[in-house]
Backbone atoms as SQL, in Angstrom:
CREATE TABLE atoms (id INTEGER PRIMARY KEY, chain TEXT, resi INTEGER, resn TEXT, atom TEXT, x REAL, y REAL, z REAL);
INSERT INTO atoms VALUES
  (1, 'A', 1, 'UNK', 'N', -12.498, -49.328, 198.031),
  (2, 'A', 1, 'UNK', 'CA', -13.779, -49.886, 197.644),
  (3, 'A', 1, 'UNK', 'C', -14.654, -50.033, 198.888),
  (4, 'A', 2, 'UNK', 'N', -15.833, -49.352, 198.810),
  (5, 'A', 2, 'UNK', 'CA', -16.432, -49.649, 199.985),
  (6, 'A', 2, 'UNK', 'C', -17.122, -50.842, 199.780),
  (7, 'A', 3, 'UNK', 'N', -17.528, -51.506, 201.411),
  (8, 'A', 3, 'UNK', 'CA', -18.167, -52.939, 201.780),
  (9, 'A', 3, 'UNK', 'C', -19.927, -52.680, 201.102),
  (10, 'A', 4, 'UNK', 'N', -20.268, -53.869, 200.722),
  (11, 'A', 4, 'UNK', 'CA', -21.949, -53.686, 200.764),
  (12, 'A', 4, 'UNK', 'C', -22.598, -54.199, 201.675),
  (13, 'A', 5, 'UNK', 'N', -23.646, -53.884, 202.235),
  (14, 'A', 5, 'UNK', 'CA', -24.273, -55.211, 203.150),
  (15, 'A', 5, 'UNK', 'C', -25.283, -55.806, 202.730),
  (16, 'A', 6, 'UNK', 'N', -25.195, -57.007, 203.175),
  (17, 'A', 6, 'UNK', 'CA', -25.660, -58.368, 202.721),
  (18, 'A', 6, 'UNK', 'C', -26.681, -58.975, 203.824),
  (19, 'A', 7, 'UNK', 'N', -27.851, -58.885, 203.410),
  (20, 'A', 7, 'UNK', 'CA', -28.149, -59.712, 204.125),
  (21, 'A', 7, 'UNK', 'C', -28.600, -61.081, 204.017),
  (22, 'A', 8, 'UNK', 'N', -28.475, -61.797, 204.970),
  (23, 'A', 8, 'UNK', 'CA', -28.546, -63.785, 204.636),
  (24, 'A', 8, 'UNK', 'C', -29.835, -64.022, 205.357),
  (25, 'A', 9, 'UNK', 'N', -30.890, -64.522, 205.077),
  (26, 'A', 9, 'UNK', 'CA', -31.818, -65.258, 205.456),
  (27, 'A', 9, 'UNK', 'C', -32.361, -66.346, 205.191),
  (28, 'A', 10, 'UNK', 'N', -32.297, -67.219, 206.426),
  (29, 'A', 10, 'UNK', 'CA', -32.126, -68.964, 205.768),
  (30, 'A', 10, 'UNK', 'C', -33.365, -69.453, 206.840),
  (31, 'A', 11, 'UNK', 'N', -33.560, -70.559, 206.131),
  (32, 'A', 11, 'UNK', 'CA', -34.587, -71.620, 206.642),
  (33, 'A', 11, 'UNK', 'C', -33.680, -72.791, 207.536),
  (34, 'A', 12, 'UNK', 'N', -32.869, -72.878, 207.145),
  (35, 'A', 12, 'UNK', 'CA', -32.176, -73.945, 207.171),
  (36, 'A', 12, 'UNK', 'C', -30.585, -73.655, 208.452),
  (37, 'A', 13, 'UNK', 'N', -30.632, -74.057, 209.729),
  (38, 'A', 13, 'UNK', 'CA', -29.063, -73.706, 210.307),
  (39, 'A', 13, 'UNK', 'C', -28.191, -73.915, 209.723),
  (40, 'A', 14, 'UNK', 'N', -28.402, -75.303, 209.682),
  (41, 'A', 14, 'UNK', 'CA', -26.678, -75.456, 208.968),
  (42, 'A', 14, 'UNK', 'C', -26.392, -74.940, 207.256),
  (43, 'A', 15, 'UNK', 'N', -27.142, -74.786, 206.700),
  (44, 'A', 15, 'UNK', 'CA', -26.787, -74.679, 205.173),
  (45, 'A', 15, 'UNK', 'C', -26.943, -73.080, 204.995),
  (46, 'A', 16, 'UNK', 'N', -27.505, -72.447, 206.366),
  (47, 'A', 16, 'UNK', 'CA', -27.510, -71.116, 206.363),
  (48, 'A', 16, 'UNK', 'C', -25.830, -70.744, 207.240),
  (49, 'A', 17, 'UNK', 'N', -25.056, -71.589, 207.534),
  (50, 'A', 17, 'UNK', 'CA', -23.821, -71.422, 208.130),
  (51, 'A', 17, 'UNK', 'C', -23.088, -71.689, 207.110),
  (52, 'A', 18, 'UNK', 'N', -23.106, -72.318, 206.190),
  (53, 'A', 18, 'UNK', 'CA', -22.742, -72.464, 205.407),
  (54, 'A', 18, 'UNK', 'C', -21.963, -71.526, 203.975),
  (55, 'A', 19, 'UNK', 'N', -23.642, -70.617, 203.828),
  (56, 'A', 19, 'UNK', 'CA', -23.372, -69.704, 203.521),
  (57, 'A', 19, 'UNK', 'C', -22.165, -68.574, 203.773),
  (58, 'A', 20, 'UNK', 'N', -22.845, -68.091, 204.858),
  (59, 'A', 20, 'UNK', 'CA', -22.936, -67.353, 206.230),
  (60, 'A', 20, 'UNK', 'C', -20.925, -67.323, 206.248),
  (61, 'A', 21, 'UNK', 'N', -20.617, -68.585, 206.118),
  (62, 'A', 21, 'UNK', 'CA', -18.776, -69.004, 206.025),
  (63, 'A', 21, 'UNK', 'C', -18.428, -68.715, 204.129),
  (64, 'A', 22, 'UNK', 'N', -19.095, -68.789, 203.130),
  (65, 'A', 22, 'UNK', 'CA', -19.075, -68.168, 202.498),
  (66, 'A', 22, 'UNK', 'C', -18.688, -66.286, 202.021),
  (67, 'A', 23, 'UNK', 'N', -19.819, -65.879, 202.420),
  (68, 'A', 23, 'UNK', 'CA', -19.921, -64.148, 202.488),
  (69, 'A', 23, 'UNK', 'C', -19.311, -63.815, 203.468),
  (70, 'A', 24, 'UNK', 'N', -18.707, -63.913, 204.882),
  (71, 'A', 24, 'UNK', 'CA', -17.710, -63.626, 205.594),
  (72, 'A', 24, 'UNK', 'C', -16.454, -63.301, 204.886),
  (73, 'A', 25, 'UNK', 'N', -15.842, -64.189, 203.814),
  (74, 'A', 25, 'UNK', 'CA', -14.779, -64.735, 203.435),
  (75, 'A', 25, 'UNK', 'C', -14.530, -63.492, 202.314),
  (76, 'A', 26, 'UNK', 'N', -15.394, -62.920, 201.914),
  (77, 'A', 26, 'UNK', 'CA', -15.554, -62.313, 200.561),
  (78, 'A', 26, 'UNK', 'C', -15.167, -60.266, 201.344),
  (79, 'A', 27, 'UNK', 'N', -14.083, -59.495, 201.180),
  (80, 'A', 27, 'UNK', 'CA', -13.748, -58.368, 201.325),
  (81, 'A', 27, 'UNK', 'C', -14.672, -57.414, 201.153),
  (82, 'A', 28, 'UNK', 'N', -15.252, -57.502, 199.936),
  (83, 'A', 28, 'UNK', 'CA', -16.099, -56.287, 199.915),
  (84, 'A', 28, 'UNK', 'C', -17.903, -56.731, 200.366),
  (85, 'A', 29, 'UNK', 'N', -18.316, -57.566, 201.253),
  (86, 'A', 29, 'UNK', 'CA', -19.113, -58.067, 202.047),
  (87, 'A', 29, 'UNK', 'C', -19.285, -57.829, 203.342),
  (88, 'A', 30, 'UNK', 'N', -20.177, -56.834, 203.951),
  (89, 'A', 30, 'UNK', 'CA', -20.145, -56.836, 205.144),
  (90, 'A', 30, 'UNK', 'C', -21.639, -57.388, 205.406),
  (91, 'A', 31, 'UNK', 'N', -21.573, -58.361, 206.319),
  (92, 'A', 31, 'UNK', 'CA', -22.308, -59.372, 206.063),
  (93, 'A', 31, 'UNK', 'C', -23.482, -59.311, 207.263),
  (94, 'A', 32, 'UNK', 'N', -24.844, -58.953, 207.254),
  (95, 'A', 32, 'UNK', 'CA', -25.978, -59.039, 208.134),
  (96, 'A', 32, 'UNK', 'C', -26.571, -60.074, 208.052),
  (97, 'A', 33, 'UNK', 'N', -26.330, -61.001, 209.334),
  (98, 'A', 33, 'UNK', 'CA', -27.243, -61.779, 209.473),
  (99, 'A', 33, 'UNK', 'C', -26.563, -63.062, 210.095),
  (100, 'A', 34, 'UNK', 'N', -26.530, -64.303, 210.116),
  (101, 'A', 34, 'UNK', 'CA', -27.928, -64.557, 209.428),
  (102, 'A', 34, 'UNK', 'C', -29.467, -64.289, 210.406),
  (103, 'A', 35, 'UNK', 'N', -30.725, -64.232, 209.555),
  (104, 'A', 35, 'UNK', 'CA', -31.820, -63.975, 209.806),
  (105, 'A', 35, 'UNK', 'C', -32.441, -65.780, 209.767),
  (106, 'A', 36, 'UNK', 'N', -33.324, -65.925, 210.440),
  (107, 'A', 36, 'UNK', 'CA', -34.518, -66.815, 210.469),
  (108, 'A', 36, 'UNK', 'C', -35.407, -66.393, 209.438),
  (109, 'A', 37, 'UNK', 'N', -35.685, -66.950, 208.554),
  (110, 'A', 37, 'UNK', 'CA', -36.982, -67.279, 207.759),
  (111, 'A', 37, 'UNK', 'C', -38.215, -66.978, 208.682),
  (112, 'A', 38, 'UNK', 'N', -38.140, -67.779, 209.637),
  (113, 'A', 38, 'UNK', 'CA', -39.363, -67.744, 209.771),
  (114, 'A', 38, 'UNK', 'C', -39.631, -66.045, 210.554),
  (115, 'A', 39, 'UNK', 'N', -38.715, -65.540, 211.188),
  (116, 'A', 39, 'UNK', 'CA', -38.927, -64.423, 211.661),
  (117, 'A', 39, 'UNK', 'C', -39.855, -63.336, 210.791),
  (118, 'A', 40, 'UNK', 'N', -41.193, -63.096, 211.726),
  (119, 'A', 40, 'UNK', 'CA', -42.519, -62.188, 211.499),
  (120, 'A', 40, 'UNK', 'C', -41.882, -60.440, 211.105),
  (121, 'A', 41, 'UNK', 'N', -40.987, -60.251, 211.863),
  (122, 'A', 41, 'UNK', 'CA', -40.464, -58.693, 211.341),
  (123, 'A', 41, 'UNK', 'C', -39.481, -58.402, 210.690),
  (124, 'A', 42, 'UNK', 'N', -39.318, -59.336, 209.061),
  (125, 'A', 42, 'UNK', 'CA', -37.911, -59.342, 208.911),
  (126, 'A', 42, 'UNK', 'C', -38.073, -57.769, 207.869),
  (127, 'A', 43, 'UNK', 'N', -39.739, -57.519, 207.259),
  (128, 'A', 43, 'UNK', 'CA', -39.126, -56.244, 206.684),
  (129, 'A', 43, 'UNK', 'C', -39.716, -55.095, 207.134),
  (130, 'A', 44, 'UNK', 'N', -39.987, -54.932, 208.735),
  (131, 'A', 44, 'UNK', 'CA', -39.724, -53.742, 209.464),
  (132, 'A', 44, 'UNK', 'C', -38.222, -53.534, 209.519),
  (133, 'A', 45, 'UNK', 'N', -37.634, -54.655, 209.834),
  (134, 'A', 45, 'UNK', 'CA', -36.300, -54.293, 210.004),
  (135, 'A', 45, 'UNK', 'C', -35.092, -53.993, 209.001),
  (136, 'A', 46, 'UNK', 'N', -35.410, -54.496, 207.900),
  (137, 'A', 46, 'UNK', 'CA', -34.601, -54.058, 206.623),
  (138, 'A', 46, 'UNK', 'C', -34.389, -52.056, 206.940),
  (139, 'A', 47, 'UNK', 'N', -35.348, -51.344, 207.081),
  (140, 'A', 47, 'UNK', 'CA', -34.784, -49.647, 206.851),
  (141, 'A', 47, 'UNK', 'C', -33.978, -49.462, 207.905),
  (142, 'A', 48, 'UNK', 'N', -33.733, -50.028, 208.815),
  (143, 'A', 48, 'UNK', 'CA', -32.293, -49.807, 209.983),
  (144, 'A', 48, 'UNK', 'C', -31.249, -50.733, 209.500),
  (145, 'A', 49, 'UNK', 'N', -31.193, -51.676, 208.584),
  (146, 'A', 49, 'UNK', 'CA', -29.376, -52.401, 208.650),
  (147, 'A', 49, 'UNK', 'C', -29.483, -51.698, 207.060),
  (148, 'A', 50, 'UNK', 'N', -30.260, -51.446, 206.262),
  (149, 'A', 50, 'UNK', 'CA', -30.154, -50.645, 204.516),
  (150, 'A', 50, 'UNK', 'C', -29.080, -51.722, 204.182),
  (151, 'A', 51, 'UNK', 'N', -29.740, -53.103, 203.972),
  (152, 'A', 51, 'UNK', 'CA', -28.537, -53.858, 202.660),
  (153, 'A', 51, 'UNK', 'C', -29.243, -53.610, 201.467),
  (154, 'A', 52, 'UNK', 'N', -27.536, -53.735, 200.620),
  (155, 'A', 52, 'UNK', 'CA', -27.814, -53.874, 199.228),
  (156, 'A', 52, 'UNK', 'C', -28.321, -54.695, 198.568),
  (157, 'A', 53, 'UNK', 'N', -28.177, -56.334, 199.189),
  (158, 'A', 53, 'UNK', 'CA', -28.640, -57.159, 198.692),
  (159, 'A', 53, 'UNK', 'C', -28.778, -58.270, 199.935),
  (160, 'A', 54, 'UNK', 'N', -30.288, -58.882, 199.609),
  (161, 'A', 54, 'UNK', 'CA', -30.521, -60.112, 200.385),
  (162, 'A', 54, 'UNK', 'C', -30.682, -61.173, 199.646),
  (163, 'A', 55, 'UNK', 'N', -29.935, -61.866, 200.633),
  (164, 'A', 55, 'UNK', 'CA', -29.760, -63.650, 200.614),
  (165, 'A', 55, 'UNK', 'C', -30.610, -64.333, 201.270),
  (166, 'A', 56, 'UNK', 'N', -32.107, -65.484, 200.269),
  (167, 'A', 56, 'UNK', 'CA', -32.513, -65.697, 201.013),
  (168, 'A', 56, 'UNK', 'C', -32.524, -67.286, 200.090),
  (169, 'A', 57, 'UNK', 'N', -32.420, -68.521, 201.626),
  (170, 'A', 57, 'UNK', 'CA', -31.893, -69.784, 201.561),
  (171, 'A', 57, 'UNK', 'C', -32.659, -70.460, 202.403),
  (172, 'A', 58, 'UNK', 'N', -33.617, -71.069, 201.437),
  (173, 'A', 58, 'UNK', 'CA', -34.820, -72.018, 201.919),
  (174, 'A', 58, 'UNK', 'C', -34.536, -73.798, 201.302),
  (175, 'A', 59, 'UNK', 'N', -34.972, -74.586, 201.781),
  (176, 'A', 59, 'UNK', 'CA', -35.187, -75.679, 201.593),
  (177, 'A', 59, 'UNK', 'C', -35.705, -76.098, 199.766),
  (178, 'A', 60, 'UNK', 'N', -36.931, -75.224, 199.570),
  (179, 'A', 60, 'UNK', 'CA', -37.576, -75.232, 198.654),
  (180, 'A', 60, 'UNK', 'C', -37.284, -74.317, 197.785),
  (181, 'A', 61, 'UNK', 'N', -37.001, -73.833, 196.314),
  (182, 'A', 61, 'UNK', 'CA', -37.414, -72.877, 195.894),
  (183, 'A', 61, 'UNK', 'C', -38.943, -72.289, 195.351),
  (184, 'A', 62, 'UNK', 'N', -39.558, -72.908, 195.956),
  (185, 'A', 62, 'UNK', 'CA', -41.085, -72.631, 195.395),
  (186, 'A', 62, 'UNK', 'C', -41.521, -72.548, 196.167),
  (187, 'A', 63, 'UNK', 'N', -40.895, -72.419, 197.723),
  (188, 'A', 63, 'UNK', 'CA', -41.835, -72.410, 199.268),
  (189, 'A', 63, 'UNK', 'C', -42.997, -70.977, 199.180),
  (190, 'A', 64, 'UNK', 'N', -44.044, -70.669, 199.282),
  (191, 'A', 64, 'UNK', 'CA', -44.876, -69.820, 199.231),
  (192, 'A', 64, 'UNK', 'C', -44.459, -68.654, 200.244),
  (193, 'A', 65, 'UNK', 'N', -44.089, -69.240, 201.176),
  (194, 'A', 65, 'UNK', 'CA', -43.504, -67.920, 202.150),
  (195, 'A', 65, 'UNK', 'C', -42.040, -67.276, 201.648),
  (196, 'A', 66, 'UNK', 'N', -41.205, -67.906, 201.333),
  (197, 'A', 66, 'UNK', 'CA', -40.082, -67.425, 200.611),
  (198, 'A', 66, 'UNK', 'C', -40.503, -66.124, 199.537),
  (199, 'A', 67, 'UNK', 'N', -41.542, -66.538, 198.438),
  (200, 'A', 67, 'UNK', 'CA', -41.885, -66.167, 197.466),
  (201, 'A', 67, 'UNK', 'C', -42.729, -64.958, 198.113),
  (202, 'A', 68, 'UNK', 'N', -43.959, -65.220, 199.033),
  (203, 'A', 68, 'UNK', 'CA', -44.219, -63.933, 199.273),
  (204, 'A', 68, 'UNK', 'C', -43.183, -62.915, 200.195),
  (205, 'A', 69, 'UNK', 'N', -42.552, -63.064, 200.947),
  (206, 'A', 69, 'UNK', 'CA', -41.421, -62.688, 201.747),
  (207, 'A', 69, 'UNK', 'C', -40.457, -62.029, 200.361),
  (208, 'A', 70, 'UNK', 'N', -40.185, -62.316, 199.344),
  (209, 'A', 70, 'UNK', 'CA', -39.298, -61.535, 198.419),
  (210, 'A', 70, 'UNK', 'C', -40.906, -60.400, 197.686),
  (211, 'A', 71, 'UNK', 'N', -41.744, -60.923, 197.430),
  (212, 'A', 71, 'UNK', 'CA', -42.487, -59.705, 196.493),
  (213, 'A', 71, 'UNK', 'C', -42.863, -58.726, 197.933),
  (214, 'A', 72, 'UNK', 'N', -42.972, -58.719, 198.941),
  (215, 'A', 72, 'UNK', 'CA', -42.785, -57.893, 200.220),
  (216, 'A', 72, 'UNK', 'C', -41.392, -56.899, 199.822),
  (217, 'A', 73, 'UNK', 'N', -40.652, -57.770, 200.003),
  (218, 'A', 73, 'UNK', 'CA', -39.321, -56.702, 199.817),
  (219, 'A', 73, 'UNK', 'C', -39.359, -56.108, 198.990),
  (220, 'A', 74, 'UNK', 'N', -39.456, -56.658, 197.534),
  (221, 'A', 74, 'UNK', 'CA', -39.194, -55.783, 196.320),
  (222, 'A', 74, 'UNK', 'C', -40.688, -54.593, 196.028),
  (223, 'A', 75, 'UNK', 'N', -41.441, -54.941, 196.703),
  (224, 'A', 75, 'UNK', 'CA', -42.446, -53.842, 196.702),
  (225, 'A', 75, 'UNK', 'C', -42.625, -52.227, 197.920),
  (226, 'A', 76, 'UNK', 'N', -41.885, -52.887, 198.514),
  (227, 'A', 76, 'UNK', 'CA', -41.554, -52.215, 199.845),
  (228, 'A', 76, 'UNK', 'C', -40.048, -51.542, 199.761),
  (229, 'A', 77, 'UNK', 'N', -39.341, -52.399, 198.972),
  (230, 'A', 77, 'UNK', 'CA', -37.444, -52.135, 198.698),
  (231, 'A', 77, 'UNK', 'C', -37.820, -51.757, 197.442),
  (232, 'A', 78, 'UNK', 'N', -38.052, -51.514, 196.616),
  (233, 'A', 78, 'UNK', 'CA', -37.590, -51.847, 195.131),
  (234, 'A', 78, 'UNK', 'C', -36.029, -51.659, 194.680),
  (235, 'A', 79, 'UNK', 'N', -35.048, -50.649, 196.149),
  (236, 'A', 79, 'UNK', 'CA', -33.571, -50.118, 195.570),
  (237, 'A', 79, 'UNK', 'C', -32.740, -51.775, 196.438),
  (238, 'A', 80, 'UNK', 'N', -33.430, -52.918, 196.535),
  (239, 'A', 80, 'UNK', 'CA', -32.221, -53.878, 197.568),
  (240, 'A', 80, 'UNK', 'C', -32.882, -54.986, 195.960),
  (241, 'A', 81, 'UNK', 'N', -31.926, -55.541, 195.774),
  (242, 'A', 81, 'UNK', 'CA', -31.776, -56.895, 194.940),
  (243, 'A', 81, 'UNK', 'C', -32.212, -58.010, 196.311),
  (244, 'A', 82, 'UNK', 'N', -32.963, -59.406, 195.548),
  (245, 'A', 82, 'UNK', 'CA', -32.982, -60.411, 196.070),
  (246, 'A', 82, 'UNK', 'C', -32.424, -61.294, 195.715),
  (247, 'A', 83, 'UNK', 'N', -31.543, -62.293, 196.018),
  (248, 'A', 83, 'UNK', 'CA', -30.709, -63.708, 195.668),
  (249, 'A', 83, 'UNK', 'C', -31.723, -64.739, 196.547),
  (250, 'A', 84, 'UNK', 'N', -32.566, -65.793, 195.589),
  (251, 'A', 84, 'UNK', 'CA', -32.987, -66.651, 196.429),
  (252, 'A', 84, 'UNK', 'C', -32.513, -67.993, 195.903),
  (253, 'A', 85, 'UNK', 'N', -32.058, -69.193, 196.902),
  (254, 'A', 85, 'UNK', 'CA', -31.729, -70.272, 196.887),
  (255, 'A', 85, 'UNK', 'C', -32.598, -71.456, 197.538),
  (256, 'A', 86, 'UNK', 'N', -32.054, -72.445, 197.260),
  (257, 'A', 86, 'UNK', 'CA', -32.666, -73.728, 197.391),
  (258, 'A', 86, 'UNK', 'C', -32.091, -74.751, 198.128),
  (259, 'A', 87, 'UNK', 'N', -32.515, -75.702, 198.171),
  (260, 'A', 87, 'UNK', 'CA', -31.636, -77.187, 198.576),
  (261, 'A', 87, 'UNK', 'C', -31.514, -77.832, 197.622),
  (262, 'A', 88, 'UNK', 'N', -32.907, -77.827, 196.987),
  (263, 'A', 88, 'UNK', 'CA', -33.258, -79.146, 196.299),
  (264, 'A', 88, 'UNK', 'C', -33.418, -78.370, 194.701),
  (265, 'A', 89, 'UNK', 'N', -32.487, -77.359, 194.694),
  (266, 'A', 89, 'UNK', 'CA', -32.051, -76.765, 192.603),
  (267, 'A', 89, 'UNK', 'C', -30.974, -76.182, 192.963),
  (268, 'A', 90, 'UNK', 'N', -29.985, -76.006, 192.518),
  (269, 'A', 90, 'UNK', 'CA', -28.772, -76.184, 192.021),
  (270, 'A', 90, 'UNK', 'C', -28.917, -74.493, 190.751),
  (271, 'A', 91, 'UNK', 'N', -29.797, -73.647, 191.573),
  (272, 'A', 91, 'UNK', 'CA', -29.491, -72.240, 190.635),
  (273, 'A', 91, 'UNK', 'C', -29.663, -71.449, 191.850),
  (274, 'A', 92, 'UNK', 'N', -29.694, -70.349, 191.121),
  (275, 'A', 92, 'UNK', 'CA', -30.059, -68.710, 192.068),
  (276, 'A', 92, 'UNK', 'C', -30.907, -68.340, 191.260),
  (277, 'A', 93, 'UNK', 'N', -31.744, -67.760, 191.701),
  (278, 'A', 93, 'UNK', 'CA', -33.070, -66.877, 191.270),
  (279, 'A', 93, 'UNK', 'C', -32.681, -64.894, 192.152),
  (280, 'A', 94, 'UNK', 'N', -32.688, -64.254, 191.182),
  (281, 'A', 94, 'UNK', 'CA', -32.430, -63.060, 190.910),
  (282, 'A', 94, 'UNK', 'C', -33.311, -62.258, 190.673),
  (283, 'A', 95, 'UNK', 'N', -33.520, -61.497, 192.214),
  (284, 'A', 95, 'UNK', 'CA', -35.088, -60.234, 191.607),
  (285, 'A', 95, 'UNK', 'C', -34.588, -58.941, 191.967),
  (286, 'A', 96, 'UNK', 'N', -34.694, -58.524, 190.840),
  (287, 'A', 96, 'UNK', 'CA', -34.075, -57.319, 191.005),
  (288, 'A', 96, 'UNK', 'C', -35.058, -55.860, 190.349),
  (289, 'A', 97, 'UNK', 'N', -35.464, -54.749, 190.733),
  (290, 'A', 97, 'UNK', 'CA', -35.851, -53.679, 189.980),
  (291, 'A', 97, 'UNK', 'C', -34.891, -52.985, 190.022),
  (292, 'A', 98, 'UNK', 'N', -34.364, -52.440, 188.825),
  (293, 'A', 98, 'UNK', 'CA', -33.824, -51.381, 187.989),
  (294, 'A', 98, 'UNK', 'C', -34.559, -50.377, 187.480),
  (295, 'A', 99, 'UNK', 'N', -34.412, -49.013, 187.645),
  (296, 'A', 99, 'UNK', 'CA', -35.504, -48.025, 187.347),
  (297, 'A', 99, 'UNK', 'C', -34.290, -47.000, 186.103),
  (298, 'A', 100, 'UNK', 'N', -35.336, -47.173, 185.024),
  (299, 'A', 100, 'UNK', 'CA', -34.033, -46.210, 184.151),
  (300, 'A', 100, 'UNK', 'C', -35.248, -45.299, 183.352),
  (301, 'A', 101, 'UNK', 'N', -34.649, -44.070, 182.609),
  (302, 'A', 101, 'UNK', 'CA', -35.409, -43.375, 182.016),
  (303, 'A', 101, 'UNK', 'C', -36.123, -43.740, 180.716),
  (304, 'A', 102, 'UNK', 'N', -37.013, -43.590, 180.489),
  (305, 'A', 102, 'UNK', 'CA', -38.263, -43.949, 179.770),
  (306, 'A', 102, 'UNK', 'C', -37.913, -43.406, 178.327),
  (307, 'A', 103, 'UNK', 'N', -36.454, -43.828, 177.686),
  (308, 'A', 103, 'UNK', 'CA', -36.067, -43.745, 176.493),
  (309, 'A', 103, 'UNK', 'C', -36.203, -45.297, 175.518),
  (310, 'A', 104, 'UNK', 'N', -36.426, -44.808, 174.426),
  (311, 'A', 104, 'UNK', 'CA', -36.089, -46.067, 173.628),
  (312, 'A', 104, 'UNK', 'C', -34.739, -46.922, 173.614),
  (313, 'A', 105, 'UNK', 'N', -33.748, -46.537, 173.715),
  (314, 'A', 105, 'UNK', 'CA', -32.116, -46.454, 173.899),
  (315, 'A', 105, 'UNK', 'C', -32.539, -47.618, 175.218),
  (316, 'A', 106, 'UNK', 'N', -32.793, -46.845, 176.591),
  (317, 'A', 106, 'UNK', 'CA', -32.977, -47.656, 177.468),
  (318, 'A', 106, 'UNK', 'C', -33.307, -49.418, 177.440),
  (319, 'A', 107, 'UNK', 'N', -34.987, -48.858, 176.824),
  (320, 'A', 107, 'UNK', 'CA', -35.203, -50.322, 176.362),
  (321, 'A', 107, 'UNK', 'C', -34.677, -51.163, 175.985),
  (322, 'A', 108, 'UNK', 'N', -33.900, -50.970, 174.547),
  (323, 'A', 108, 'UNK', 'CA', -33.349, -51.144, 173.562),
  (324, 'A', 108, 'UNK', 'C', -31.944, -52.138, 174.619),
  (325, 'A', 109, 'UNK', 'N', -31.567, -51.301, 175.336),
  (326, 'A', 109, 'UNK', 'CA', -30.286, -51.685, 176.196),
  (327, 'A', 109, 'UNK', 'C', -30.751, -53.097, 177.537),
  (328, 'A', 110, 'UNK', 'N', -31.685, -52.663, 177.639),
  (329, 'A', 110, 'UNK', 'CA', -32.019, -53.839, 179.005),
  (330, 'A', 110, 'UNK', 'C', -32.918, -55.115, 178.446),
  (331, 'A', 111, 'UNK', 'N', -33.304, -55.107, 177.366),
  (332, 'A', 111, 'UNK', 'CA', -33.623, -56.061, 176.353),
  (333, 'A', 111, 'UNK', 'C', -32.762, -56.817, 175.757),
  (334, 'A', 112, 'UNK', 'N', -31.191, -56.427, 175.298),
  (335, 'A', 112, 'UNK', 'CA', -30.935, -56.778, 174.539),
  (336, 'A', 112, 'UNK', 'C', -30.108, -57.615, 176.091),
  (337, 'A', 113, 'UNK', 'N', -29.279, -56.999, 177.139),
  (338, 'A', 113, 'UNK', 'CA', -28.545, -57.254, 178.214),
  (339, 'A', 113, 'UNK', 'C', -29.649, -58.612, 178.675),
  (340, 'A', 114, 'UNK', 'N', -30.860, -58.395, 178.979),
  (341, 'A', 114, 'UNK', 'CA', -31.474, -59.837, 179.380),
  (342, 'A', 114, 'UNK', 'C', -31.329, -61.197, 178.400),
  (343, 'A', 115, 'UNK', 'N', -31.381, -60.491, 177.136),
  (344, 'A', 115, 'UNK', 'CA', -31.327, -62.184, 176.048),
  (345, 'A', 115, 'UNK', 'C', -29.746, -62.576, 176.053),
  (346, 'A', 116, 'UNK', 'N', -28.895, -61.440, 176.353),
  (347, 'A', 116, 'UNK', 'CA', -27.624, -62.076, 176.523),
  (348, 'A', 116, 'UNK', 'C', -27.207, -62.729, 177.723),
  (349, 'A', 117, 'UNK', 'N', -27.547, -62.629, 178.543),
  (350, 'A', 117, 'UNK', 'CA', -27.419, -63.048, 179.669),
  (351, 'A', 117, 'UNK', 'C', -28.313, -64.159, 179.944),
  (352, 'A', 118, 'UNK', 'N', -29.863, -64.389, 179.093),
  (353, 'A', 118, 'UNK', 'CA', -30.168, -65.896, 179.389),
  (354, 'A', 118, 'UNK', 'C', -29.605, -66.924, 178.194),
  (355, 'A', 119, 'UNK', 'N', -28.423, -66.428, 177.203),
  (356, 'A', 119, 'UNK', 'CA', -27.834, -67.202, 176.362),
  (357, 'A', 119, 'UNK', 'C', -26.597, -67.651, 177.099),
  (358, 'A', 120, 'UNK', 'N', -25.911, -66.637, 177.801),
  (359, 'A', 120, 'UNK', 'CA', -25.182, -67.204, 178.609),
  (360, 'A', 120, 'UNK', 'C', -25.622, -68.197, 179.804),
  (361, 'A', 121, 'UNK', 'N', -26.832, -68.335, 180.110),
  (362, 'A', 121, 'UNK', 'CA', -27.140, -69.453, 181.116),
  (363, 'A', 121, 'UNK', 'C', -27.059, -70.594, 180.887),
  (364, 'A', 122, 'UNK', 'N', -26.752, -71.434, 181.570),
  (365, 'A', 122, 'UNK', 'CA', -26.622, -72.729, 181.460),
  (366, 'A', 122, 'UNK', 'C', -28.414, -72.975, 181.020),
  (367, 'A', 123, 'UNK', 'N', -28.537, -74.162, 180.388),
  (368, 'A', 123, 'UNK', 'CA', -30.295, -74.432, 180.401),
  (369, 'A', 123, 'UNK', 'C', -30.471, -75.232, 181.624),
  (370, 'A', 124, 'UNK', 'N', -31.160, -75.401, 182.458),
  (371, 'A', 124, 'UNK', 'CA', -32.068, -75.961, 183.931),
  (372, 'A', 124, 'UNK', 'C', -31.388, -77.274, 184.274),
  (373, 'A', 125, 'UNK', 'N', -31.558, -77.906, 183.129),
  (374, 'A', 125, 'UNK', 'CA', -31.312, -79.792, 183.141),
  (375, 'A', 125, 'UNK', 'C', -29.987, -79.688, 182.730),
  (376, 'A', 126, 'UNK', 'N', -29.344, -78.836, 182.969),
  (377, 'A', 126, 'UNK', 'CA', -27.346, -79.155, 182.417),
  (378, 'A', 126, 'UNK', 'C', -26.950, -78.690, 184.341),
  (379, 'A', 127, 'UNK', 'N', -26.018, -79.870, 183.970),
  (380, 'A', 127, 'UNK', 'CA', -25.235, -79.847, 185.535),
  (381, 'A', 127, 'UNK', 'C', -23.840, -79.341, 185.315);
């Protein structure tokens, strides 16, 4: 099985070490980073490390720079998934583009995969 790379970008030292001792731990993780938030060139530098997926771990989940910092990536990436986290919520937020062929079937399939998957979610206010 090959490794994916990951990259971690946190606001936060310690809760970005945290992580960071997390995704180490995990085999098929080869793990970039961690990155500073606040760092100005974080997506010049994404096309030289090519992760599959970034981890990004802010204080806030509604911080405005977080939020523009992921529609950057996914407009610029559309093939890397984003995982963004919080301090202060207790979920993951998941941005991801998937590009599939322009069949009904398709639709039909990634429609039905999203309502199952927000039935399987816990609702917001359940701990």
């Amino acid at each position: 099985m090959s490794n994916h790379r990951v990259l971690l970008i946190s606001s936060q030292h310690l809760f970005g070490e945290s992580m960071e001792t997390i995704l180490r731990a995990e085999k098929e993780v080869e793990l970039v980073g961690p990155w500073n938030l606040g760092d100005q060139d974080i997506c010049e530098r994404l096309t030289e490390i090519n992760p599959s997926v970034i981890v990004i771990v802010d204080e806030n989940l509604q911080n405005e720079t977080t939020a523009e910092l992921t529609k950057t990536i996914i407009e610029g990436h559309p093939e890397i998934s984003v995982i963004r986290t919080a301090l202060n919520e207790k979920i993951f937020r998941i941005h991801s583009t998937y590009t599939l062929p322009a069949r009904g079937d398709n639709l039909l399939k990634a429609i039905r995969t999203c309502i199952a998957e927000a039935q399987d979610m816990p609702k917001s206010d359940e701990s």
